[in-house]
N, C-alpha and C positions, 0 to 999 in steps of 0.2 A: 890227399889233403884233408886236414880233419875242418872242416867246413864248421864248425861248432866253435871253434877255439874261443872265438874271441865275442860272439852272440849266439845263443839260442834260439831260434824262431819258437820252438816248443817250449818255451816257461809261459806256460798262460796264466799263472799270478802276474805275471808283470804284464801280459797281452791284454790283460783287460783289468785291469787295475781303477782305472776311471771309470768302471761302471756298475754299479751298485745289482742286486737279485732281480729286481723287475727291470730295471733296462735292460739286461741280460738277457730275460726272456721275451720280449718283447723282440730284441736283433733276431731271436733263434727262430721265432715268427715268423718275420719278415724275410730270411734267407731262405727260410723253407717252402714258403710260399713263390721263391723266386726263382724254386727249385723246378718249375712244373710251367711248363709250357704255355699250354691252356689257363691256367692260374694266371699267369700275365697279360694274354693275349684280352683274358676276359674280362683283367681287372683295369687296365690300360683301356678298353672300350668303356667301360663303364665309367670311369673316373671322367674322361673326356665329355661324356655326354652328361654326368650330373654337373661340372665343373660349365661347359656349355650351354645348360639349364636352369642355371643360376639356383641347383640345389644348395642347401645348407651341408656341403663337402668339407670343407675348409681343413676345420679343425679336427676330425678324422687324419684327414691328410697332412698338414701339419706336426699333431702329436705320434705318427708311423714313419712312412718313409722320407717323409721332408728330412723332420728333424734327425734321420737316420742320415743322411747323404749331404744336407746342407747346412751351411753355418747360420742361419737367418734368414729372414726377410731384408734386412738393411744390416747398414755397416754396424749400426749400433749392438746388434742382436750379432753378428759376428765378433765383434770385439770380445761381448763376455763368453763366448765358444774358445778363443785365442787363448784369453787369460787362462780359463780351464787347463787346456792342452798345454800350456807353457808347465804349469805344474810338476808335469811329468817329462819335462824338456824337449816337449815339440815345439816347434814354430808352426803358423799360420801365413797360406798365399790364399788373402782373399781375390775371386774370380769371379764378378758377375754376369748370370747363366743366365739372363735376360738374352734371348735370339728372334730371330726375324723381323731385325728393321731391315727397311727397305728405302728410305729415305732421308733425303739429306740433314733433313731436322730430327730426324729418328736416331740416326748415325751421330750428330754433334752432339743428343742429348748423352748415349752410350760412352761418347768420347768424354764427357765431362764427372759422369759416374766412375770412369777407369779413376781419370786423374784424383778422384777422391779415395780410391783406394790406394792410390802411391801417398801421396798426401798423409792417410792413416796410417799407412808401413811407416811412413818416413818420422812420425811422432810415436811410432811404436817397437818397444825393443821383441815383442812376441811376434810383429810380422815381416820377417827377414824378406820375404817377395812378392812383386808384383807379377799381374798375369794378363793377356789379352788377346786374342782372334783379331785378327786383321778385318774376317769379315764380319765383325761384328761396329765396325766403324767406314765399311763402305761394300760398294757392291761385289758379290764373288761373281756376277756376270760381264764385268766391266774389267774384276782383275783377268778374268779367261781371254778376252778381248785381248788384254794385253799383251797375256802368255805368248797371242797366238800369234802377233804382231798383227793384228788387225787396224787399219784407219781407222782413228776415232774422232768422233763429231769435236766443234769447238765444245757443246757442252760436257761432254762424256773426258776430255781433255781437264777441262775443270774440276770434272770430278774426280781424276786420278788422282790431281795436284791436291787437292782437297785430303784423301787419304793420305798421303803423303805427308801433307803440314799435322795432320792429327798424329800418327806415329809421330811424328819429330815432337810433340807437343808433350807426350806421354814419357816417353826417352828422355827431354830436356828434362820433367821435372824431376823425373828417377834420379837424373845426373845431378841435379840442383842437391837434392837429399839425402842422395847417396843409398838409394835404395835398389839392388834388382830386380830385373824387368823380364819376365822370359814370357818370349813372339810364340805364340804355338803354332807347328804346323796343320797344315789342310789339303787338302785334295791334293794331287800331281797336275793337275792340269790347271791349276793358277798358283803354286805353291814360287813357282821363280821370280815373278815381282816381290811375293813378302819375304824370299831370300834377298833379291837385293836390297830392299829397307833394311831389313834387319844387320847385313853389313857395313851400309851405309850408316846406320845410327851408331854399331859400333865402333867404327871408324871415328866417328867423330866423339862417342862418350865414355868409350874404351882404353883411352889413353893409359891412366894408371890403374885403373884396376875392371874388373868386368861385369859391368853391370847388366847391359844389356844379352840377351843370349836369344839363338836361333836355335829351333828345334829339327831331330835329326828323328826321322822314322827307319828305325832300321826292319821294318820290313819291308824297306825299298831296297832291291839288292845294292842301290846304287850309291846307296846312304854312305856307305864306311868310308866311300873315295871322295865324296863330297865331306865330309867332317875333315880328311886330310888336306884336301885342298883346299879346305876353309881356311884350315891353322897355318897352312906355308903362305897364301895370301894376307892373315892377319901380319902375321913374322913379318912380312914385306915390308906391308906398310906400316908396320910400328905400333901394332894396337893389340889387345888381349882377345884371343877369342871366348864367347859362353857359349856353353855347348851343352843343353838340355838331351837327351838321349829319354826316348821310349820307344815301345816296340810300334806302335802303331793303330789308328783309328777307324779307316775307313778300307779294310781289304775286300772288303764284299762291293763296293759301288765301284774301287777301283777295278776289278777283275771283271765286272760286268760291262763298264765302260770300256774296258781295252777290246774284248769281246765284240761289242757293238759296235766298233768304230776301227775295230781291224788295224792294233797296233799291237805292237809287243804289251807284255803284260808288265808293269814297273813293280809286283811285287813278289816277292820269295819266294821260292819251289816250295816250301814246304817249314814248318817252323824249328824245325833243325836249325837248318841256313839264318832265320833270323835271330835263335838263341846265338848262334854262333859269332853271327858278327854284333851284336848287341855285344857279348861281351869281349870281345876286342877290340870292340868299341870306350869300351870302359877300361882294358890295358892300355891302349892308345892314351888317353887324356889323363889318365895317372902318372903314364911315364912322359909326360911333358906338361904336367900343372907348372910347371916356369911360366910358361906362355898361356894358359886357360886356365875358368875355371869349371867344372864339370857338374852340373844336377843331373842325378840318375833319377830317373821318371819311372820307375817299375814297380809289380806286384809282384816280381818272380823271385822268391826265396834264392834261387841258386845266382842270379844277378847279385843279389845284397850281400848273400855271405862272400862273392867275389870280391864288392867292392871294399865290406873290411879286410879281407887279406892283401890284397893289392896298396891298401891306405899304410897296415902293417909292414907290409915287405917293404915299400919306399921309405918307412922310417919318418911316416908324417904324423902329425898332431891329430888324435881322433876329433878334434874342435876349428881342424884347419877350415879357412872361410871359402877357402877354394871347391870342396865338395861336399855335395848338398847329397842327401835322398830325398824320396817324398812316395806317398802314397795318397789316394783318395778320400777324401774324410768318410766313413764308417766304413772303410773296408780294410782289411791285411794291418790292421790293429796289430799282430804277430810281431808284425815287420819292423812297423814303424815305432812301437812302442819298448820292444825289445832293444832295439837298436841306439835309442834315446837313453833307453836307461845303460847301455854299452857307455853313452859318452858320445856316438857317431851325432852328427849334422843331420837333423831330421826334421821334414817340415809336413803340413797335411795340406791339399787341393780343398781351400773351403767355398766353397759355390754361394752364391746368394742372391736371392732374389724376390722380389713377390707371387708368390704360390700358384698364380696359374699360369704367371712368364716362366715358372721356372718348371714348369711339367715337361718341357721336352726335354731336358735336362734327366730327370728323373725317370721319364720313359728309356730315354738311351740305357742306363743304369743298369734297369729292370730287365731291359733284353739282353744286354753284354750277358748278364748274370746268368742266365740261362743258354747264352750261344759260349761262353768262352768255356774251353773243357776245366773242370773241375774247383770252376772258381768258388760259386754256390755252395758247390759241393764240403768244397774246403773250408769255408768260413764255415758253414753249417758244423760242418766234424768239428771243429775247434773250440764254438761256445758252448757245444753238447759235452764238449771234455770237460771245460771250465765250468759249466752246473753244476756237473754229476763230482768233481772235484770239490766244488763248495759242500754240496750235500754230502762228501765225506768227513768234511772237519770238524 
């Protein structure tokens, strides 16, 4: 298969087209530095405790790895990031990466922040989707509770229902505006309560077209037979399924906890097994977009080049609304920008938040970038091409 045919991940004129000599070197910076262990470990402590010390951090922080990773402090400050990237024919899912409320008024303020990010999709032709954590609008110790069928207090009762009417809150307005909505998923051990919401909502807002979408970790072996048995249950009941597909977030606390608690392990032998059904994953929902619509959630080059031959082989419209990609905002620029300028359906993850809600955000990042093999690596070799290409012209 000539995996090129139809995009090149390698045109780094068009990979980094949006960013002028100094932002350039500036990304190569920051990759490099992401590149090194101890680099992170010490600059992650450090930030924390000047950020905790109420040093004059900010805008350090801010004009590096913020602005590298996130779309803004607020909606406003994402909006002109969107218009940017539209330029070049990305779309924007703003995602706000505000974490750890723990309470009820903490949770309905979060819930009311979402809803104004569907609200801004829904007035905006640059941001095709919304996005949201379950536990970011209620407790993940109360949805565990639930997993595990545990009796819950009248209060703790309340508060499920409580989560419950906020997804429905956030789904209604999507449905109202017509905007997509995609549930992310989270751990294996509360992960089946925000599958049944997330059915539930499409059941009910999925009728003509698919708005809402449930997210598929295919490094759960278990993944590919759940996304099937998603779609023969949507088929049933007469509703479209969305089916967000990534590889997955949490394989280290999953394998520790299956470990510590003397259960089978829920995730893949080996990332073979997940490339694998990851991309059968995405033959699957190709070969029955009658009935779904599909967002491929990856970084993986050989994923993308799948999904435009698969788009080609069916004989679909490179603009069809049915399949999305995406990538993280300031990473796999290759990917996502390459692919944009193909014609493909391409959107970016733009996070936003206030600077020091949004550090755990940013720390996750930081570590991926140094534990995932050759991710660092890889962006790093790419902008050093694209310099030393400019300094040839």
């Amino acid at each position: 298969m000539d995996f090129k045919k139809y995009v090149d991940f390698d045109n780094l004129e068009v990979a980094f087209a949006s960013k002028n000599d100094m932002t350039l070197k500036k990304v190569y910076f920051i990759f490099y530095s992401m590149g090194s262990n101890a680099i992170v470990k010490v600059g992650t402590a450090l930030t924390k405790f000047a950020l905790s010390s109420g040093l004059p951090v900010k805008g350090m922080i801010k004009s590096t790895i913020f602005n590298m990773f996130c779309g803004g402090e607020d909606i406003d400050e994402c909006q002109k990031t969107a218009e940017q990237m539209s330029k070049f024919g990305i779309g924007a899912i703003l995602d706000y990466s505000v974490e750890g409320e723990v309470t009820e008024a903490g949770f309905e303020t979060t819930t009311k922040e979402i809803l104004r990010t569907i609200e801004c999709a829904g007035n905006s032709k640059h941001i095709p989707f919304g996005a949201f954590k379950v536990t970011g609008i209620g407790s993940s110790d109360l949805l565990t509770k639930v997993q595990a069928k545990v009796a819950l207090t009248a209060e703790e009762e309340n508060s499920f229902q409580n989560i419950r009417s906020r997804v429905d809150s956030i789904c209604s307005k999507a449905h109202e505006l017509g905007v997509k909505v995609l549930i992310d998923a989270e751990e294996s051990w509360f992960q089946n309560p925000i599958d049944a919401m997330a059915y539930e909502m499409m059941e009910k807002y999925n009728q003509q077209k698919a708005l809402i979408f449930n997210t598929y970790q295919m490094y759960r072996h278990e993944s590919i037979g759940a996304l099937k048995n998603a779609d023969a249950a949507a088929r049933e009941k007469g509703y479209l399924l969305g089916a967000k597909l990534v590889r997955g977030a949490y394989m280290e606390k999953e394998r520790e906890r299956a470990l510590e608690n003397n259960y089978p392990s829920p995730i893949q032998p080996d990332k073979t097994a997940t490339d694998r059904d990851f991309d059968l994953a995405l033959k699957y929902c190709v070969e029955n977009i009658a009935y779904m619509s599909l967002f491929n959630g990856s970084h993986n080059e050989q994923s993308n080049y799948t999904v435009t031959h698969l788009i080609e082989e069916h004989g679909l419209n490179h603009k069809d609304d049915r399949i999305w990609s995406a990538q993280l905002y300031g990473m796999s620029d290759n990917i996502s920008y390459n692919m944009a300028n193909a014609g493909f359906n391409v959107a970016k993850y733009l996070p936003y938040g206030p600077i020091k809600a949004s550090m755990p955000y940013l720390f996750r990042r930081a570590e991926e970038n140094t534990s995932v093999k050759g991710q660092s690596g890889r962006e790093l070799s790419l902008v050093k091409r694209e310099i030393d290409r400019r300094k040839k012209k």
